[in-house]
KOLMI-294540 format. One record per residue: residue number from 1; residue in one letter; z negated, y negated, x negated of N, C-alpha, C in turn. Coordinates in steps of 0.2 Angstrom, whole numbers. Layout:
{n=NUM, res=A, nzz=Z, nyy=Y, nxx=X, cazz=Z, cayy=Y, caxx=X, czz=Z, cyy=Y, cxx=X}
...
***
This chain:
{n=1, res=X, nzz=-53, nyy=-85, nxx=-92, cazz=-47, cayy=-80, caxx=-93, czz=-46, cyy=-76, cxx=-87}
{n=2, res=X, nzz=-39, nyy=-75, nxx=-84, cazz=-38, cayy=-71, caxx=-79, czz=-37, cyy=-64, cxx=-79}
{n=3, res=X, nzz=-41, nyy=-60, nxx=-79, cazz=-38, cayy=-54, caxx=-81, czz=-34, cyy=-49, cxx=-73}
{n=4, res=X, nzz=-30, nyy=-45, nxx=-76, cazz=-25, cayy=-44, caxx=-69, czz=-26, cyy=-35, cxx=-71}
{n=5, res=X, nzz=-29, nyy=-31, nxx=-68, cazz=-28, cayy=-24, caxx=-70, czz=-22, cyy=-19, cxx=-64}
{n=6, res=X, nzz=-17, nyy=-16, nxx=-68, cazz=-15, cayy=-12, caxx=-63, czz=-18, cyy=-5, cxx=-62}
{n=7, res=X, nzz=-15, nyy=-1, nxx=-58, cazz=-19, cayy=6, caxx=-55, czz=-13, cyy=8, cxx=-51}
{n=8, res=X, nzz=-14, nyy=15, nxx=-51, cazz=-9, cayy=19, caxx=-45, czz=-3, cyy=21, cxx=-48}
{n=9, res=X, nzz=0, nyy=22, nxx=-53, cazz=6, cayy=23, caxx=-57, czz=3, cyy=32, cxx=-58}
{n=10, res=X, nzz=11, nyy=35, nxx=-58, cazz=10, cayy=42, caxx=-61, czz=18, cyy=45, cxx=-60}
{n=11, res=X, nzz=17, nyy=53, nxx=-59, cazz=22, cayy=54, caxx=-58, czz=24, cyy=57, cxx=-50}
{n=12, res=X, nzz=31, nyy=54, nxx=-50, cazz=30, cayy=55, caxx=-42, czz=39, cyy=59, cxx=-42}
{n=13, res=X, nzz=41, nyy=65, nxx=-35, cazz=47, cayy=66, caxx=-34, czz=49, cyy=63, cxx=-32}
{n=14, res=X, nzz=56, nyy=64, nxx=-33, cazz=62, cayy=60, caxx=-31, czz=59, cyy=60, cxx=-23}
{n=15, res=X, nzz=60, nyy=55, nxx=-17, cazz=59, cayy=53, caxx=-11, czz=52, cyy=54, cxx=-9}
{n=16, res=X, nzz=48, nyy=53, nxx=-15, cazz=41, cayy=52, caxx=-12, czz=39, cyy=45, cxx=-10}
{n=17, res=X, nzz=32, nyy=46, nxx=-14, cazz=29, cayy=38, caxx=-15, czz=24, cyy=36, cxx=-19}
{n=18, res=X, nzz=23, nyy=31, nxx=-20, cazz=14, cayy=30, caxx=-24, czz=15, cyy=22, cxx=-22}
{n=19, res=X, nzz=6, nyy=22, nxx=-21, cazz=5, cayy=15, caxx=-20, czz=0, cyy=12, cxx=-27}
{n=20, res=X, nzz=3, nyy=4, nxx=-29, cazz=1, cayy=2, caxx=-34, czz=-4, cyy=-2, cxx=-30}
{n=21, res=X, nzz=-10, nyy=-7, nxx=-37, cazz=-13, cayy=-8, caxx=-32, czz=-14, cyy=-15, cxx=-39}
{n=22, res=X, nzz=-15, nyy=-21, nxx=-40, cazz=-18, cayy=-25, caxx=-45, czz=-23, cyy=-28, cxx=-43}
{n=23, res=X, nzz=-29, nyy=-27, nxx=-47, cazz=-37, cayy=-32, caxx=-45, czz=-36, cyy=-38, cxx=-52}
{n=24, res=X, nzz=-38, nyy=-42, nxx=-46, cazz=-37, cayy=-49, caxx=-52, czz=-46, cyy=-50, cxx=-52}
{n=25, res=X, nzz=-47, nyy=-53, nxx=-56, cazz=-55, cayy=-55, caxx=-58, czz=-55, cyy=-61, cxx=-55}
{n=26, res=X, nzz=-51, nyy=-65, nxx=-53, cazz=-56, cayy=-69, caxx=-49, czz=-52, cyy=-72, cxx=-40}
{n=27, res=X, nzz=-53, nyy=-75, nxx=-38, cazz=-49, cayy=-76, caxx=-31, czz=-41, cyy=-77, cxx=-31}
{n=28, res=X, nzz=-40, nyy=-73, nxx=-27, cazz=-32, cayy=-72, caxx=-28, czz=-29, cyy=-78, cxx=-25}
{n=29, res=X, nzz=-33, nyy=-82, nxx=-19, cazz=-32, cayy=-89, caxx=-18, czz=-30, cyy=-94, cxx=-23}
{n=30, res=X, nzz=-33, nyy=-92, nxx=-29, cazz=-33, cayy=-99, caxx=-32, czz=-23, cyy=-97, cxx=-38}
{n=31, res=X, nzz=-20, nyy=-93, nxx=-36, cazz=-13, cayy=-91, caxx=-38, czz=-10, cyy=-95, cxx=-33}
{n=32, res=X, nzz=-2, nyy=-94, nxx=-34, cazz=1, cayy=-99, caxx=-30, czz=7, cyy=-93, cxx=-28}
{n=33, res=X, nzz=8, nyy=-90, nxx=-33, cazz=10, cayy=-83, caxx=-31, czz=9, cyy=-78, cxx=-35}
{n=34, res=X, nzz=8, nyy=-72, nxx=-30, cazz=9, cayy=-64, caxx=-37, czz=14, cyy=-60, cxx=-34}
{n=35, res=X, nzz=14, nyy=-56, nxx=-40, cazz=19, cayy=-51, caxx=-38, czz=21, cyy=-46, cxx=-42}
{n=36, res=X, nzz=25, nyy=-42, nxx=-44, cazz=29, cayy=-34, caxx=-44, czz=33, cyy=-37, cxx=-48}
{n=37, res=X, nzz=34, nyy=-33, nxx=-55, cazz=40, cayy=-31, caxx=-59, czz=40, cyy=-27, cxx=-64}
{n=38, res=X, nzz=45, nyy=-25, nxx=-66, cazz=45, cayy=-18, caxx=-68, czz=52, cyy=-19, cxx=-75}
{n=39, res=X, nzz=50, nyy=-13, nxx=-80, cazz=56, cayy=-16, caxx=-87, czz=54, cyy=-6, cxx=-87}
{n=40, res=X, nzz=63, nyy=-6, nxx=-88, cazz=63, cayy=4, caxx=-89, czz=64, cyy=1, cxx=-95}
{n=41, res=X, nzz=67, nyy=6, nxx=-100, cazz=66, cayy=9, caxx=-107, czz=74, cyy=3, cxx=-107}
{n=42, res=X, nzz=76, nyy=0, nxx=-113, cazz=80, cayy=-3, caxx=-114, czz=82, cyy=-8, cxx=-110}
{n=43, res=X, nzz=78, nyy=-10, nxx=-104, cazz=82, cayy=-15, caxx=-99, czz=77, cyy=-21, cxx=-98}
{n=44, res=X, nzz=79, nyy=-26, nxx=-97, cazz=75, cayy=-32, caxx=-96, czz=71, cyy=-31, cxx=-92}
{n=45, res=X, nzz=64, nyy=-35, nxx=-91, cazz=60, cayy=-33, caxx=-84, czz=62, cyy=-37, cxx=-80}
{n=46, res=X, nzz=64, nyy=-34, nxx=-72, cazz=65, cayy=-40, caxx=-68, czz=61, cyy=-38, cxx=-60}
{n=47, res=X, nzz=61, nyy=-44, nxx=-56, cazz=57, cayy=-44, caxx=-50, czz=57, cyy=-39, cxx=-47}
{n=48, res=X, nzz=52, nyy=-35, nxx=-42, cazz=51, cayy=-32, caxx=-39, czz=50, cyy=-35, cxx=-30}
{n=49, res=X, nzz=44, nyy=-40, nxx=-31, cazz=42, cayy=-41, caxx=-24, czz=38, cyy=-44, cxx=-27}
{n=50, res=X, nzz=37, nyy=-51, nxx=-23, cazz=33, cayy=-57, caxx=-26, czz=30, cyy=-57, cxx=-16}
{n=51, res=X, nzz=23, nyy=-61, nxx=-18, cazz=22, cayy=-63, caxx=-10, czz=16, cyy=-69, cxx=-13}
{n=52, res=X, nzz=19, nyy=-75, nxx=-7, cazz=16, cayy=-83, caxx=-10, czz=7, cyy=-81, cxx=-7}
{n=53, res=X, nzz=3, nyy=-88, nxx=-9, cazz=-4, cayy=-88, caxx=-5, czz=-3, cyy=-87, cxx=4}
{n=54, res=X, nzz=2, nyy=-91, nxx=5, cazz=1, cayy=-90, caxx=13, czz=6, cyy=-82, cxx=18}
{n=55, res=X, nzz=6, nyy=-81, nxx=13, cazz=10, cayy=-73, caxx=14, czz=16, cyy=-71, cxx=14}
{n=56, res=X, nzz=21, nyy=-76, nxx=13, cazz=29, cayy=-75, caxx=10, czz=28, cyy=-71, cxx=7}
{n=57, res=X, nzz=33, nyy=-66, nxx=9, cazz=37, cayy=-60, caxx=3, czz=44, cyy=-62, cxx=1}
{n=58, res=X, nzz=46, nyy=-58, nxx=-2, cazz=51, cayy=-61, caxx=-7, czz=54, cyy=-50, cxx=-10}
{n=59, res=X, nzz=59, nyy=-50, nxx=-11, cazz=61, cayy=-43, caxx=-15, czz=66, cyy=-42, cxx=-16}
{n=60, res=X, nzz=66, nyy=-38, nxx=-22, cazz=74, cayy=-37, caxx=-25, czz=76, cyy=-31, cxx=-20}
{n=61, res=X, nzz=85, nyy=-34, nxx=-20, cazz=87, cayy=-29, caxx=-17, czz=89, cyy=-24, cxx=-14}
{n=62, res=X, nzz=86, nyy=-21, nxx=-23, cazz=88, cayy=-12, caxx=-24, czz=80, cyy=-9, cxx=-20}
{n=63, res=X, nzz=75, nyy=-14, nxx=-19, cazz=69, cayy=-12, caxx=-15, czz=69, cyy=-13, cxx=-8}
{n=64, res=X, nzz=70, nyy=-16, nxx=-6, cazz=71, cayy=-19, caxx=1, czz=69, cyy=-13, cxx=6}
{n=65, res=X, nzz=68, nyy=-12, nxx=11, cazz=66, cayy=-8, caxx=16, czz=61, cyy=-1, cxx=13}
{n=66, res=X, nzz=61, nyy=1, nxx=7, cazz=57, cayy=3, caxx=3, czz=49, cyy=4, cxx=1}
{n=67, res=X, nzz=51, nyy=-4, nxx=-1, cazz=45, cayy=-6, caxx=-4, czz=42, cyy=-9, cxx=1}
{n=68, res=X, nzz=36, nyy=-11, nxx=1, cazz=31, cayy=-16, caxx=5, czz=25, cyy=-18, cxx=-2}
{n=69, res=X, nzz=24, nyy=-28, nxx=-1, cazz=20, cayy=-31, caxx=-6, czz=17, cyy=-31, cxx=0}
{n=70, res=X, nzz=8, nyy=-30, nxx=-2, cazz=3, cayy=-35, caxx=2, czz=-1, cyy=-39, cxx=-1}
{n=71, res=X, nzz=-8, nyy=-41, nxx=2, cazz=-12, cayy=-43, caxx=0, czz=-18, cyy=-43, cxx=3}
{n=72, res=X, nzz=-24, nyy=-40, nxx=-1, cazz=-29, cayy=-41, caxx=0, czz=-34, cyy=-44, cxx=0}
{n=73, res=X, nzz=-34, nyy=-51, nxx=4, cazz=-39, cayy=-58, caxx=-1, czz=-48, cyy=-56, cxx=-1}
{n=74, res=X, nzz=-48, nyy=-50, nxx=2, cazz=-59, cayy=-49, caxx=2, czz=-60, cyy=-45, cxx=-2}
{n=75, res=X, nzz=-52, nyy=-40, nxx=-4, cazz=-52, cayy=-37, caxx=-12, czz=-49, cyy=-42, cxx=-17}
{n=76, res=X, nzz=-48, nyy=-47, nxx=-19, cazz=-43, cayy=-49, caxx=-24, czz=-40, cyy=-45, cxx=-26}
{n=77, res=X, nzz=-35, nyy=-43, nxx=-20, cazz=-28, cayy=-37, caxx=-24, czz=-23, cyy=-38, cxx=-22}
{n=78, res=X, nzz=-19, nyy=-35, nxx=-24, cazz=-11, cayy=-35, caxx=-23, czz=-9, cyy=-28, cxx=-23}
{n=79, res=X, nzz=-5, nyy=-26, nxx=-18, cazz=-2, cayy=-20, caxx=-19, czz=4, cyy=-19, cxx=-17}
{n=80, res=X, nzz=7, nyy=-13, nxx=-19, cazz=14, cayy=-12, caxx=-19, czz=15, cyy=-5, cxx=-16}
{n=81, res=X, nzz=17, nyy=-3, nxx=-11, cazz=17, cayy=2, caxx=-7, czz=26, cyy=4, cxx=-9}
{n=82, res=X, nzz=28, nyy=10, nxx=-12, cazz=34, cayy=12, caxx=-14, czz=34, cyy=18, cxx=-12}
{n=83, res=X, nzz=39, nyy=19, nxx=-6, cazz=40, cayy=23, caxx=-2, czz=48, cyy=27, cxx=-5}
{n=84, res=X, nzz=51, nyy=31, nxx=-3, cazz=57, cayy=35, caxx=-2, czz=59, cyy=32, cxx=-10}
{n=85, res=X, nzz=55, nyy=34, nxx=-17, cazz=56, cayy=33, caxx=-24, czz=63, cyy=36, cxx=-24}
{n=86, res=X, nzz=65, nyy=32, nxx=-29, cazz=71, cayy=36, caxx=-33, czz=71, cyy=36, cxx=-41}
{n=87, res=X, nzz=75, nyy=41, nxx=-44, cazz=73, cayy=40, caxx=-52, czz=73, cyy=34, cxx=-56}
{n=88, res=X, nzz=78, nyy=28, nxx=-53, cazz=83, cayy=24, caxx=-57, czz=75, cyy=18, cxx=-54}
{n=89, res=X, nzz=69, nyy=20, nxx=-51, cazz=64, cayy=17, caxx=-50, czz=59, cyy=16, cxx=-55}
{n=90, res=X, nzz=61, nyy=23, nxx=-59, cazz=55, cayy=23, caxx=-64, czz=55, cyy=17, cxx=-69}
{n=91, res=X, nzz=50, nyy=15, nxx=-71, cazz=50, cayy=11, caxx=-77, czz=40, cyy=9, cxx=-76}
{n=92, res=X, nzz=39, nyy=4, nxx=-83, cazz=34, cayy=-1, caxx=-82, czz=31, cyy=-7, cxx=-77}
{n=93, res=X, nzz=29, nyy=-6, nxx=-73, cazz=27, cayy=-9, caxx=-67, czz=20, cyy=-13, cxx=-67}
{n=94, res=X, nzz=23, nyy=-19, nxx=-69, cazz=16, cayy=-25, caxx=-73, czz=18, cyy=-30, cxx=-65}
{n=95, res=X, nzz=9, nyy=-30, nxx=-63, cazz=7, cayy=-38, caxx=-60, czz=7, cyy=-45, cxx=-63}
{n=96, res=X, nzz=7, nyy=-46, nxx=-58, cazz=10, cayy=-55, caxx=-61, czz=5, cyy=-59, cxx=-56}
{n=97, res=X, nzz=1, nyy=-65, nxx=-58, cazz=1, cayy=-69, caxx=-54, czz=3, cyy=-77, cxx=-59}
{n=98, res=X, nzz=5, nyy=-81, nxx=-52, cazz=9, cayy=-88, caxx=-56, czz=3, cyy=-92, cxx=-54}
{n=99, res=X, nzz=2, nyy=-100, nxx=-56, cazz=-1, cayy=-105, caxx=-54, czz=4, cyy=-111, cxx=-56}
{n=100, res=X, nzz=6, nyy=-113, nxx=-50, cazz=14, cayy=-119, caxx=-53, czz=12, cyy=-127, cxx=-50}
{n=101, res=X, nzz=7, nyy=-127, nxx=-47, cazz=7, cayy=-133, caxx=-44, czz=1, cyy=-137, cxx=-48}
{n=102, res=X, nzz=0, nyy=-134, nxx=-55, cazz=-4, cayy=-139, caxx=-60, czz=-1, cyy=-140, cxx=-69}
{n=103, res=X, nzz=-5, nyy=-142, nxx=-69, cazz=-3, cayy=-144, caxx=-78, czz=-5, cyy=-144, cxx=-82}
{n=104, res=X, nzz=-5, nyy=-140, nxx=-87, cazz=1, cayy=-134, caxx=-88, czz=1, cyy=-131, cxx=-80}
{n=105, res=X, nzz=7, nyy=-126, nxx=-81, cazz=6, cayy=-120, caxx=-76, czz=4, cyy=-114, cxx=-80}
{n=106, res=X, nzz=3, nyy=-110, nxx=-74, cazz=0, cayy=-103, caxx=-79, czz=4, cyy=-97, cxx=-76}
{n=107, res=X, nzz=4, nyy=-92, nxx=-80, cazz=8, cayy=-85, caxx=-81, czz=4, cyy=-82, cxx=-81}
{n=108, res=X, nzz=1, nyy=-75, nxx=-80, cazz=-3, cayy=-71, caxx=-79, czz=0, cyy=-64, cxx=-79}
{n=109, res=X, nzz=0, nyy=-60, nxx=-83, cazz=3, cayy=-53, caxx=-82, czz=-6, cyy=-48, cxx=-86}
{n=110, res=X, nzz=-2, nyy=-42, nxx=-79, cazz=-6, cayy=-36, caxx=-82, czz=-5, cyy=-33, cxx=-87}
{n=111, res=X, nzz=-7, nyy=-27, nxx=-89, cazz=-7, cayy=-22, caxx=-95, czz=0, cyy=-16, cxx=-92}
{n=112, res=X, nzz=-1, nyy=-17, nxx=-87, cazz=5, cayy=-12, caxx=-85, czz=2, cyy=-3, cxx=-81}
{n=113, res=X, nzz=8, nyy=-3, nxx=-77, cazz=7, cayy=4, caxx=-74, czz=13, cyy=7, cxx=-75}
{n=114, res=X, nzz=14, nyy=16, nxx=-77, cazz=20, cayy=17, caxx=-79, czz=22, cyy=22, cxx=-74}
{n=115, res=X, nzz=28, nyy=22, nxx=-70, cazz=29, cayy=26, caxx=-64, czz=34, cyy=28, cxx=-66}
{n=116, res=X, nzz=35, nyy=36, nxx=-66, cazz=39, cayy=42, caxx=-68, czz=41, cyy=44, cxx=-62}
{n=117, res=X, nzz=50, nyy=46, nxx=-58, cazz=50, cayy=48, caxx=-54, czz=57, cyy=52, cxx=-56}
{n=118, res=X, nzz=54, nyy=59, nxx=-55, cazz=58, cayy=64, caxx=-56, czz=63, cyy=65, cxx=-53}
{n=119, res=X, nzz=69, nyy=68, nxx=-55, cazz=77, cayy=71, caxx=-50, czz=74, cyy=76, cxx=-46}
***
């Protein structure tokens, strides 16, 4: 069973930062991709910044020039550096990683980290 813990969540002011960070329990190699999403209060959860095994990234929008996904394969982690926050940024912020290239495929989500970002 793949366990995915997040970290780095709190509260932060309007134009700060906080860097998140997910440790998977076992090699992040063996994903196909992970990534960043987030669900505020009443709104569906949707993409933040996915990045594949061989290091495509991928980001919503409204993150773009903001945010940076990386990867660290000698930590098995993933992290999400959120820079110049704004409020409309707060919400729950769950890692993801996928495995799609076998049968079944797999879905993997964390417990969640809750980022507060004040006016």
């Amino acid at each position: 069973q793949v366990q995915l813990v997040e970290s780095g969540g709190g509260l932060v002011q309007a134009g700060g930062s906080l860097r998140l960070s997910c440790a998977a329990s076992r090699s992040i190699f063996s994903f196909n991709t992970m990534g960043w999403y987030r669900q505020a209060p009443g709104k569906q959860r949707e993409l933040v910044a996915t990045i594949t095994r061989g290091g495509s990234t991928n980001y919503a929008d409204s993150v773009k020039g903001r945010f940076t996904i990386s990867r660290d394969n000698a930590a098995n982690t993933v992290n999400l550096q959120m820079n110049s926050l704004k409020p409309e940024d707060a919400a729950v912020y769950y890692c993801n990683a996928k495995i799609v290239d076998t049968i079944p495929r797999y879905d993997y989500w964390g417990q969640g980290t809750q980022v507060t970002v004040s006016a």
